[in-house]
C-alpha positions in Angstrom: 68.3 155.1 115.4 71.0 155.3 112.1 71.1 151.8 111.3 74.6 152.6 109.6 75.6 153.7 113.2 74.4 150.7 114.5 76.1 148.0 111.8 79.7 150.3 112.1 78.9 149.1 116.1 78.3 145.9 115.3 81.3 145.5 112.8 83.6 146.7 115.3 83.3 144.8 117.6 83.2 141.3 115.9 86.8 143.2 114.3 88.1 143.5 117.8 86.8 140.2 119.2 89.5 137.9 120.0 87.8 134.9 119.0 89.2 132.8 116.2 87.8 133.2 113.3 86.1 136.6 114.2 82.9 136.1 115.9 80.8 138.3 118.3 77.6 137.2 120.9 76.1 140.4 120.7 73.1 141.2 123.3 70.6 143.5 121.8 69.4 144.8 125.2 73.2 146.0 126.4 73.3 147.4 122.5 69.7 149.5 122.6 70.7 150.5 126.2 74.0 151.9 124.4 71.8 153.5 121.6 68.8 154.2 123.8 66.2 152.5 121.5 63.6 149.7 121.9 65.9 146.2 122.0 62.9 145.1 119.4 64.6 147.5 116.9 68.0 146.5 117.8 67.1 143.2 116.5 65.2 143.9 113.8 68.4 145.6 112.6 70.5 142.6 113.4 68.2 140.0 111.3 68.0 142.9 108.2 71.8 143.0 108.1 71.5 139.3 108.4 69.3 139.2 105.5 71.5 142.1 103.2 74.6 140.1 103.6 76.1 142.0 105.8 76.6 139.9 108.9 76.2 136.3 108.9 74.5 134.6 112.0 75.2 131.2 113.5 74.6 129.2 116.7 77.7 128.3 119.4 77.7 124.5 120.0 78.6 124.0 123.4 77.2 126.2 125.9 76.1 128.5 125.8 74.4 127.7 123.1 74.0 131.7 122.2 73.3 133.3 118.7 76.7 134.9 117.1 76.9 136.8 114.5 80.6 137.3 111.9 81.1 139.4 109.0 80.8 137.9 105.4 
């Protein structure tokens, strides 16, 4: 896997989300089926671009309760 692939993914479609402000509920198994790689790598991507700045992660309120993830 290119991780830079991956985050251009990712960044894209929190850009073309419709949510307000920009915000996308991403599901690493749809995302390493799309890839085909391991969904443990997919999020061991997710939480290193979490940790280099890169995306920010936060938790929805109300249900569904899910993990999102917005750019900085």
């Amino acid at each position: 896997m290119e991780k830079e692939n991956l985050y251009q993914h990712v960044r894209s479609m929190i850009v073309s989300s419709t949510h307000q402000p920009k915000y996308m509920s991403i599901s690493p198994v749809k995302v390493a089926d799309l890839f085909g790689i391991s969904t443990v790598e997919v999020e061991h991507a997710l939480q290193e671009f979490v940790e280099e700045g890169r995306l920010k992660t936060s938790k929805l309120e109300g249900p569904p309760n899910c993990d999102i993830y917005l750019l900085p």
